[in-house]
C-alpha positions as CSV (number, residue, x, y, z in Angstrom):
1,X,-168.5,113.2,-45.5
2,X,-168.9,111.7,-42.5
3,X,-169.3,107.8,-42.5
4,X,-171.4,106.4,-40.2
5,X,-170.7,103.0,-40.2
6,X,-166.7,102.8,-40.3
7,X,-164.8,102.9,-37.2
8,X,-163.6,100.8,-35.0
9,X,-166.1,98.2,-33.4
10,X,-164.1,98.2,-30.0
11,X,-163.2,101.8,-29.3
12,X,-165.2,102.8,-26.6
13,X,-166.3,106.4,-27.6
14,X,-167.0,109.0,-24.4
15,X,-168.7,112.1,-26.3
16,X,-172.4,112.3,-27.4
17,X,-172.1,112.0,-31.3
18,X,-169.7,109.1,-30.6
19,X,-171.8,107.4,-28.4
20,X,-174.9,108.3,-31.1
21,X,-172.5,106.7,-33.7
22,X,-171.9,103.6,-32.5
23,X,-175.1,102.4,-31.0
24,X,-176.5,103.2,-34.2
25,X,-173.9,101.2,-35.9
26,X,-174.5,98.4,-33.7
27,X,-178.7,98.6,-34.3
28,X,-178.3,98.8,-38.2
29,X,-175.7,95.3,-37.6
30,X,-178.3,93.6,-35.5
31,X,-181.2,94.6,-37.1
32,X,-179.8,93.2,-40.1
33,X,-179.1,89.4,-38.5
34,X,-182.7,89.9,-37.6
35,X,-184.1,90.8,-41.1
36,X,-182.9,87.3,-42.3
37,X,-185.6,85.6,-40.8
38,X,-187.7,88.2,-38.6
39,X,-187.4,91.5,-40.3
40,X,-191.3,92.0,-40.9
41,X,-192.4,90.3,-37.7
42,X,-190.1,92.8,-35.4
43,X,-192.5,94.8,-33.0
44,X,-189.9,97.3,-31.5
45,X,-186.7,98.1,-29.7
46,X,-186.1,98.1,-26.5
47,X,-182.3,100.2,-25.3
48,X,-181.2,99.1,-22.1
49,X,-178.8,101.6,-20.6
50,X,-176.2,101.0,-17.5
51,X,-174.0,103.3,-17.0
52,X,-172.7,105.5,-14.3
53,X,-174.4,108.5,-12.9
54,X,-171.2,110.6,-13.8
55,X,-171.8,109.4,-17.6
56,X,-175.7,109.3,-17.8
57,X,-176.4,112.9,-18.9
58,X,-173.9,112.4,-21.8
59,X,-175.8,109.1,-23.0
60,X,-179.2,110.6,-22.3
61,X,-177.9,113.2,-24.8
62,X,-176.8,110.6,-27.1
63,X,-180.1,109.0,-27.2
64,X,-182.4,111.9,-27.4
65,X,-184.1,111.2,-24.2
66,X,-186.2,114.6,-24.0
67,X,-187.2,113.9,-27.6
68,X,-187.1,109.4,-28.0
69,X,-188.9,110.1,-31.2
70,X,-185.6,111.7,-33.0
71,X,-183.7,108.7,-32.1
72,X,-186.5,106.7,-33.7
73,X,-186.5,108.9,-36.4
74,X,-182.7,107.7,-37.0
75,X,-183.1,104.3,-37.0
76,X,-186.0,104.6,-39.1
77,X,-184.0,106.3,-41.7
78,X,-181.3,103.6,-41.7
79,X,-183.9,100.8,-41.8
80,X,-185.0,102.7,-44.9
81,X,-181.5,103.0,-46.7
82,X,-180.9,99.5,-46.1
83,X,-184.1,97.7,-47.2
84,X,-184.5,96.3,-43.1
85,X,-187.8,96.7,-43.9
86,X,-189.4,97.6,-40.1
87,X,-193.0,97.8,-39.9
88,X,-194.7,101.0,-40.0
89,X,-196.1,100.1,-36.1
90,X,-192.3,99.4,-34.0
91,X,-192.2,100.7,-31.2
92,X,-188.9,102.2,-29.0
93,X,-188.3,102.2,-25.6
94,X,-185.5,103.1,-23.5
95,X,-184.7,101.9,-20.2
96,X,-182.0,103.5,-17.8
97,X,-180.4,101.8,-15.1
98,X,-182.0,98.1,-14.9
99,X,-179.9,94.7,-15.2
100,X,-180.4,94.0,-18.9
101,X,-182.9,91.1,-20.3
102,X,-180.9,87.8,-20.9
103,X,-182.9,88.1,-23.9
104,X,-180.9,91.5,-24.9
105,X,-177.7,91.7,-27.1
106,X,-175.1,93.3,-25.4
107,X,-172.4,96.4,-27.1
108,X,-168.8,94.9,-26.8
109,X,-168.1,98.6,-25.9
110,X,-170.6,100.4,-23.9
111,X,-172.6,99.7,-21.0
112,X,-176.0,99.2,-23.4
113,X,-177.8,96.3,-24.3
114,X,-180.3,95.7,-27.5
115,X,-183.2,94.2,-27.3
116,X,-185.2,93.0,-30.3
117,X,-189.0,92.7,-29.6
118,X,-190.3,90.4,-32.1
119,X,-194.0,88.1,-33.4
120,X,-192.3,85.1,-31.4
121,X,-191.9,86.8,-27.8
122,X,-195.9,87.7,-28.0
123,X,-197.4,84.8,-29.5
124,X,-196.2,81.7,-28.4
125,X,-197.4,77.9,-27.8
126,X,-195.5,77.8,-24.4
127,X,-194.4,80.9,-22.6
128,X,-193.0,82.6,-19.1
129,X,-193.7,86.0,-18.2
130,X,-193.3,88.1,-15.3
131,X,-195.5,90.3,-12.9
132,X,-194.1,93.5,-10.8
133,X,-195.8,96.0,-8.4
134,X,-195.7,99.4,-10.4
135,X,-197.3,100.8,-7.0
136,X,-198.9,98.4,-4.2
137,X,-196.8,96.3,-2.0
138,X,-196.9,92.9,-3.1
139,X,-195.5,89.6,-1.1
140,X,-192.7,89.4,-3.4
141,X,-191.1,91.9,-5.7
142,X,-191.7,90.2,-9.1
143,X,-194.1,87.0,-10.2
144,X,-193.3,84.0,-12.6
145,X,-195.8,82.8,-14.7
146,X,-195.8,80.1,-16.6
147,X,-198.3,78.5,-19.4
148,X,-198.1,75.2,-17.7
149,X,-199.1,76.8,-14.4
150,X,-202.5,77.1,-14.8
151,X,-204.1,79.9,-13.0
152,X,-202.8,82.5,-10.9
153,X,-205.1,84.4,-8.1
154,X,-204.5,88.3,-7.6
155,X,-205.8,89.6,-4.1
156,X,-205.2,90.6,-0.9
157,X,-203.5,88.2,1.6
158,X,-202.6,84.6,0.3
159,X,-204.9,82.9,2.4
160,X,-208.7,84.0,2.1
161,X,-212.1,82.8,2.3
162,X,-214.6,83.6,0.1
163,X,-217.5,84.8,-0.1
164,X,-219.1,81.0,-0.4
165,X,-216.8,79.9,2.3
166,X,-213.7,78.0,0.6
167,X,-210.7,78.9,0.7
168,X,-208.5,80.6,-2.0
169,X,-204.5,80.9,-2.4
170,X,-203.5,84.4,-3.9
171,X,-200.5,83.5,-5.8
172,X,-200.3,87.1,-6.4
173,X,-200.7,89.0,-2.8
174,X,-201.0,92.3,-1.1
175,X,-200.4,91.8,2.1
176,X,-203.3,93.8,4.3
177,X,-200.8,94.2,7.3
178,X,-198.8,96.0,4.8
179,X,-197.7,99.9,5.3
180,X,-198.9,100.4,1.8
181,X,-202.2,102.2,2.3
182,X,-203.5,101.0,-1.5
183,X,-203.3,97.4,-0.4
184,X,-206.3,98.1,1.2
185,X,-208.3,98.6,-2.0
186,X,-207.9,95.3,-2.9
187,X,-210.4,92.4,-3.2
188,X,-209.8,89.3,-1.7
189,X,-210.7,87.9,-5.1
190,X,-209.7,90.1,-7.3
191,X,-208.4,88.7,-10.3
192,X,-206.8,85.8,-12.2
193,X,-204.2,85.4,-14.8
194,X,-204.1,82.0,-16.8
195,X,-202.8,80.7,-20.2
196,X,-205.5,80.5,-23.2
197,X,-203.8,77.5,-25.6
198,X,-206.0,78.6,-28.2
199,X,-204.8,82.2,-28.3
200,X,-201.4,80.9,-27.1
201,X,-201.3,84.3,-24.6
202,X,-201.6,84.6,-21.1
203,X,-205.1,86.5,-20.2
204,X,-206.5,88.9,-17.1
205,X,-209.9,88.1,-15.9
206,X,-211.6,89.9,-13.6
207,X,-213.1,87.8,-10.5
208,X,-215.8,88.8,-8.5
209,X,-214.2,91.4,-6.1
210,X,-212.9,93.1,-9.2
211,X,-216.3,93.3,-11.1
212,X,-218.5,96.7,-9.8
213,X,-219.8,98.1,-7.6
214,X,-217.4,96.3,-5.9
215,X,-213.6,97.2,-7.2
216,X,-212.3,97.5,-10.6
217,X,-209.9,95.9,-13.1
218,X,-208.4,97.4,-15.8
219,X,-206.0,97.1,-18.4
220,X,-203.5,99.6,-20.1
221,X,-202.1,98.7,-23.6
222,X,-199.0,99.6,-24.3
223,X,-199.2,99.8,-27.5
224,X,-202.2,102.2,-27.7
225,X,-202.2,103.7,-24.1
226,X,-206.1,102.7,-24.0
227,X,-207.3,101.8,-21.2
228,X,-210.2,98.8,-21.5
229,X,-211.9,98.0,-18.2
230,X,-213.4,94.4,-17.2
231,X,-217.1,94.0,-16.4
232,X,-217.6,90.2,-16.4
233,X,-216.0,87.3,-14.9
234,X,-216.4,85.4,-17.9
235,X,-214.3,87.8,-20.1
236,X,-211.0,88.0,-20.2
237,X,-208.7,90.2,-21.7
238,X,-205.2,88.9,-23.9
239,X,-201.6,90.4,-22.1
240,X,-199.4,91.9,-24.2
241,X,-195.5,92.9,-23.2
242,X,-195.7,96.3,-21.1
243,X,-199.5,96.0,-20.4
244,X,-200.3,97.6,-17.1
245,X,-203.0,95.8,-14.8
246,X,-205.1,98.4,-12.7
247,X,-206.5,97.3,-9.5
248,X,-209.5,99.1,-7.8
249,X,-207.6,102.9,-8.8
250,X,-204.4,103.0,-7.5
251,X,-202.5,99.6,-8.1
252,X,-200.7,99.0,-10.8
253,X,-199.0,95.6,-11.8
254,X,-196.9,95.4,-15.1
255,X,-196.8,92.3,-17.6
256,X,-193.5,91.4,-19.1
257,X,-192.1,89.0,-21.1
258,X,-188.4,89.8,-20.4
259,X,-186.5,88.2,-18.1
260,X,-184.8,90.1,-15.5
261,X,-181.3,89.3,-14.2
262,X,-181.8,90.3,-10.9
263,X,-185.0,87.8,-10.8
């Protein structure tokens, strides 16, 4: 019978069962450094995958990419046999050709990278996460937030005056000379992003260009793919890792906790 977890650790295998093999070998050994002290609190996986264009269909294969929930499927079963005890909600992702996460665990012997999504990288007293254009043209290509930053302005252009005739610094900015015709859907004061201590989560507010009948914000969970939309200024809305923020209809700005390499 064929043993799933023997076999050398630094072979580097080139078929699509071998590949299968050992990243599942190397997800049952992390997984159970994790279950130590985080077993219950783990909220997903996340696969980061960097390898050549020759090799991708072969670990696209390996990973069940036309059908991510048989991969899941796998893990879940080895969770299972060895008492890991993931929670009945985890979540997988995969994620081809992006610099990996500092975060992430790197395999000795594949271009692939694990990354363990647990309570701690959601709720935290003091945090940093990021902000990147999904669609839009923003001034830069990704955002820094931090909890000690206070709060950060989402609109068009970084200079602006409002409505009342002060003036307002978009920390997050579409640019209105931009060639980006969706830029033009957003509000001058749009929306903000600042730390609640309390909640110990960054939160989205709608300002009042985003409120109707003037624009729009929304949010997308990822976690349940519902879609809440903001009608007051004075409620905000908790950021979770993956959440999408939907400006006006078209924009899209993404809400990350991962650190990116290439930052």
């Amino acid at each position: 019978m064929f043993d799933l977890f023997k076999g050398g650790a630094n072979e580097r295998p080139e078929d699509v069962k071998g590949i299968r093999h050992a990243l599942l070998q190397f997800i049952k050994q992390e997984l159970q450094k994790a279950e130590g002290g985080e077993g219950s609190n783990i909220k997903g996986l996340g696969i980061y995958i960097n390898c050549s264009s020759a090799e991708r269909q072969v670990y696209e294969a390996a990973l069940y990419k036309d059908d991510p929930d048989q991969l899941k499927s796998e893990i879940q079963r080895i969770s299972d046999d060895y008492s890991l005890d993931l929670p009945n909600d985890w979540t997988l992702t995969q994620t081809f050709d992006e610099s990996f996460p500092l975060e992430a665990v790197a395999m000795t012997n594949l271009p692939v990278a694990l990354f363990i999504k647990t309570n701690s990288h959601f709720v935290k007293q003091s945090a940093v996460a990021y902000i990147t254009a999904l669609s839009g043209k923003t001034s830069l290509p990704i955002y820094k937030l931090s909890s000690e930053g206070g709060r950060y302005n989402i609109g068009r252009d970084e200079k602006v005056q409002s409505d009342e005739g002060y003036f307002r610094t978009n920390h997050i900015a579409f640019p209105s000379e931009s060639d980006d015709e969706r830029n033009k859907f957003i509000s001058r004061q749009h929306a903000h992003i600042e730390w609640n201590k309390n909640l110990a989560k960054f939160m989205i507010f709608a300002d009042e260009g985003g409120i109707p009948p003037r624009n729009k914000v929304k949010l997308r969970s990822a976690s349940t793919e519902k879609i809440l939309k903001l009608h007051a200024t004075q409620i905000g809305q908790d950021l979770e890792e993956g959440d999408q923020i939907i400006l006006g209809e078209s924009v899209v700005l993404e809400f990350s906790y991962l650190t990116k390499s290439h930052e």
